[in-house]
C-alpha positions in Angstrom: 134.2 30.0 60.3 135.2 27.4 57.9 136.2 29.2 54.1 133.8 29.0 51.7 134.9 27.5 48.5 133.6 28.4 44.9 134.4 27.5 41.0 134.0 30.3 38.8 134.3 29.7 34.7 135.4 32.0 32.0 137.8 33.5 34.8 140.0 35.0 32.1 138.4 38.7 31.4 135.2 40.4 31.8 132.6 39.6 34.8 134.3 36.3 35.2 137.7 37.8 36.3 135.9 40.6 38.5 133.7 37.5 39.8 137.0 36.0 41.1 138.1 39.3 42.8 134.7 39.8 44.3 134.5 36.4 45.8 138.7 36.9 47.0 138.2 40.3 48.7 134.8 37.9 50.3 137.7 35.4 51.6 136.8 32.9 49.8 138.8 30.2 48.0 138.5 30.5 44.2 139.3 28.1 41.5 139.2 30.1 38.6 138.4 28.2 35.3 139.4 29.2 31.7 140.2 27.9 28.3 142.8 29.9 28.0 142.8 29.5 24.6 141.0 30.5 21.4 138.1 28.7 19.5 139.3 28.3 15.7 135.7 29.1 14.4 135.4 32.5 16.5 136.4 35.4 14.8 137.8 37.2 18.0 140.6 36.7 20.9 139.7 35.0 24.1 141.8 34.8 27.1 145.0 33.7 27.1 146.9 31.8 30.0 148.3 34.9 30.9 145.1 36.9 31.7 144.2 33.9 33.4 147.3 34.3 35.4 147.1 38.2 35.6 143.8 37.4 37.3 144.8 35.3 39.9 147.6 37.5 40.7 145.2 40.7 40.6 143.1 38.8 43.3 145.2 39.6 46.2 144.4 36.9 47.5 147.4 34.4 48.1 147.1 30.7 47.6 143.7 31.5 48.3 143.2 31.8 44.3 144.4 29.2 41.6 144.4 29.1 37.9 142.8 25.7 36.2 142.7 25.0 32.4 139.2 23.7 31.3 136.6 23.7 28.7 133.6 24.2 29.6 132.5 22.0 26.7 134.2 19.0 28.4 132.3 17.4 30.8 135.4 15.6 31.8 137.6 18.7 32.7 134.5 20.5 34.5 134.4 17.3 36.5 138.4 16.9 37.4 138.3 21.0 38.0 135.9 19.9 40.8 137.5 17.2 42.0 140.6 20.1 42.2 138.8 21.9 44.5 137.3 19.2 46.9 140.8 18.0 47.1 142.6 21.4 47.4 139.9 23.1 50.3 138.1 20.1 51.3 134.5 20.6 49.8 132.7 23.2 47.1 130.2 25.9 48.0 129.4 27.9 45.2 129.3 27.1 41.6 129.4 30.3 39.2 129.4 29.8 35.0 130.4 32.9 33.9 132.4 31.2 30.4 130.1 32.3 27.4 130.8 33.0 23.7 129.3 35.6 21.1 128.6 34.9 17.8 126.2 36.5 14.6 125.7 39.4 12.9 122.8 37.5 10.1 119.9 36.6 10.1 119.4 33.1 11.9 119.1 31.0 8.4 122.8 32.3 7.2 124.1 31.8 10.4 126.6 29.1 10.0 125.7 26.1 11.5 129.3 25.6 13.0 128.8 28.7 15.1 125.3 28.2 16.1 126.6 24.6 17.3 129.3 26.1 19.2 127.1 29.3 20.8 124.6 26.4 21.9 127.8 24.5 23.3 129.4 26.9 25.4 127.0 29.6 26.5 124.0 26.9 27.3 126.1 23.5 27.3 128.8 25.1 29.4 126.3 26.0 31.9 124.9 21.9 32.3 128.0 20.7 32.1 129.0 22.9 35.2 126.1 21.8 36.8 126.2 18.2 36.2 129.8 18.5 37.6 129.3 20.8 40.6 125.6 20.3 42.1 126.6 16.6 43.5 130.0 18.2 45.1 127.0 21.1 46.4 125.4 19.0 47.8 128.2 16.6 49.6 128.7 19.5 51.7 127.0 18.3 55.2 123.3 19.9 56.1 122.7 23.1 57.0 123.9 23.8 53.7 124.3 27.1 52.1 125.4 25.8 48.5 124.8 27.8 45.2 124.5 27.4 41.9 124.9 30.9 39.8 124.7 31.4 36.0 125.3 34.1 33.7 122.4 34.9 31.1 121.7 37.8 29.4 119.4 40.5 28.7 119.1 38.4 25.2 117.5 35.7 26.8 114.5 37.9 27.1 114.7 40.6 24.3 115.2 38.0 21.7 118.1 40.7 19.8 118.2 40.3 15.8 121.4 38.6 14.3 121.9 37.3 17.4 119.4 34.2 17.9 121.5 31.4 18.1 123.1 33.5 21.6 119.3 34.5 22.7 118.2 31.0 22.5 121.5 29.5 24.8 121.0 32.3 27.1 117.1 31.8 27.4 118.0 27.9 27.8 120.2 29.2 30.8 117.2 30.4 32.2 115.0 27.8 31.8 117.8 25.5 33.4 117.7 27.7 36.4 114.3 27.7 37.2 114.0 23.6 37.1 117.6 23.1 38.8 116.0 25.6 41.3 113.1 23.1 41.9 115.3 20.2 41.7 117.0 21.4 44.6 114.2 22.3 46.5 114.4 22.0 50.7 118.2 20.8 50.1 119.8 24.3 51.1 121.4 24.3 47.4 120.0 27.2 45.8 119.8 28.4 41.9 120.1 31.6 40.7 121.2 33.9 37.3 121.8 37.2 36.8 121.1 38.9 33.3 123.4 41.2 32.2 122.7 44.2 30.1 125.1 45.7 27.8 128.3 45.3 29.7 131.7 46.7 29.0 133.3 43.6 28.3 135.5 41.9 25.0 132.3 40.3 24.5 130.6 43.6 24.3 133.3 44.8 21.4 132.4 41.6 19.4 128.6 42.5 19.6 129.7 46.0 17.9 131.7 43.9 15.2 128.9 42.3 14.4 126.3 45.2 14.6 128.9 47.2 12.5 128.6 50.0 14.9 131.9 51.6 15.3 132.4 51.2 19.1 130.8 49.2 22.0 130.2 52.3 23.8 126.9 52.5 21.5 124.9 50.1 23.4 124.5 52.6 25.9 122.0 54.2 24.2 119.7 51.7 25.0 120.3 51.2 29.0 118.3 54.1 30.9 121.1 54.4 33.1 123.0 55.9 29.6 126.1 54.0 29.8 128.0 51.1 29.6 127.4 48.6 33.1 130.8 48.0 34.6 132.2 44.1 35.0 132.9 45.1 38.5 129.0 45.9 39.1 128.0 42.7 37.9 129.9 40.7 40.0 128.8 42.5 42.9 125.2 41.1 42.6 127.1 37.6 41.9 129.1 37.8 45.4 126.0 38.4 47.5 124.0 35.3 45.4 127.2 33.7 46.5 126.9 34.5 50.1 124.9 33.3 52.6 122.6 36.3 53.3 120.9 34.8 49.6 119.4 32.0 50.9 115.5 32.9 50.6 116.6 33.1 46.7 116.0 30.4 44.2 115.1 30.5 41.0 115.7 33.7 40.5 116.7 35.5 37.3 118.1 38.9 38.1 118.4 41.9 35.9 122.2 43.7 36.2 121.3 46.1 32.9 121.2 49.6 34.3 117.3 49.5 33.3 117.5 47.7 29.9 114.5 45.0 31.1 112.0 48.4 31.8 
């Protein structure tokens, strides 16, 4: 069987990097995208080259794994990271944005307008970019085709937190995008789907705490039925089987990974 190949953004930490190991341990080929860098305007740490690295290396997986440098706020770089992959396995199959920023803590009209720029950029442009880049590479692949298309939302998309509204309304806009890419697609064997995190133990997560002046992340459990903190590792599970072929009767989709936070 040939390998499947997929692109997987904000590969650095959190349910990016355990997206990567999921989809290695699955054989297939990973690209795995980061900045690798900070943001000036965001108060936190993102990854650095080196997590990136540590990732790959964590994967197990060989050559079967690469690092690549990109922004998901460049259309450009999106585009030559696919253009890495075609040329390095011969085609793409799965398209995964998992890159996403946090950003808040006041009420929308003290929000700085820099950060609600940049939440709209990465956690909602990020996501079109990777589309525009990816779906035409998806769809080069010769019918039968088992191509997907997988974003990262939130429970925030739905729940519409306070003093986070500039995040809620990117990560509803992720949905939305989903839904009509979903239709876009259609008969083509390309399918669309996003999974909505709840609170997830993440460096994101940490942030959100920041913000919330609550003294740890751990917290947020209190809301989630389950009465703890959803693993990275749990998340990307429900990614690699969107990613595989046993999805295909899903489009469109937008799938709760919250331990019970959507009830």
């Amino acid at each position: 069987m040939t390998q499947r190949v997929a692109i997987v953004t904000g590969a650095g930490r959190g349910i990016g990097a355990a997206t990567v190991r999921a989809l290695a341990a699955d054989g297939f080929g990973v690209l795995a995208v980061d900045i690798a860098d900070d943001i000036a305007d965001l108060p936190y740490s993102l990854a650095t080259a080196d997590d990136l690295d540590r990732v790959v290396a964590s994967a197990g997986a060989d050559d079967r794994v690469v690092a690549h440098v990109a922004d998901v706020r460049d259309p450009a770089a999106l585009a030559a990271a696919v253009t890495a992959a075609e040329e390095r396995w011969g085609g793409l199959d799965v398209a995964i944005g998992c890159a996403g920023v946090i950003g808040g803590g006041v009420n929308q009209w003290d929000l700085s307008r820099d950060i609600e720029r940049l939440l709209i950029d990465v956690n909602l442009g990020g996501i079109l970019n990777l589309s525009r880049a990816a779906v035409p590479a998806l769809l080069r692949r010769p019918a039968p085709r088992s191509g997907r298309f997988i974003a990262v939302s939130s429970a925030a998309a739905s729940r519409g937190l306070a003093m986070l509204t500039a995040y809620s309304a990117a990560k509803a806009g992720v949905t939305g995008l989903i839904r009509a890419l979903a239709g876009e697609l259609g008969p083509t064997g390309v399918t669309a789907n996003a999974i909505s995190p709840g609170s997830t133990d993440t460096a994101m997560l940490h942030e959100s705490a920041r913000l919330y002046g609550l003294p740890e992340s751990g917290e947020f459990a209190q809301q989630q039925p389950v009465a703890r903190l959803v693993e990275p590792a749990e998340v990307a599970a429900v990614i690699a089987f969107l990613a595989s072929e046993a999805s295909s009767a899903m489009t469109g989709a937008i799938v709760p990974v919250d331990g019970g936070l959507a009830l």
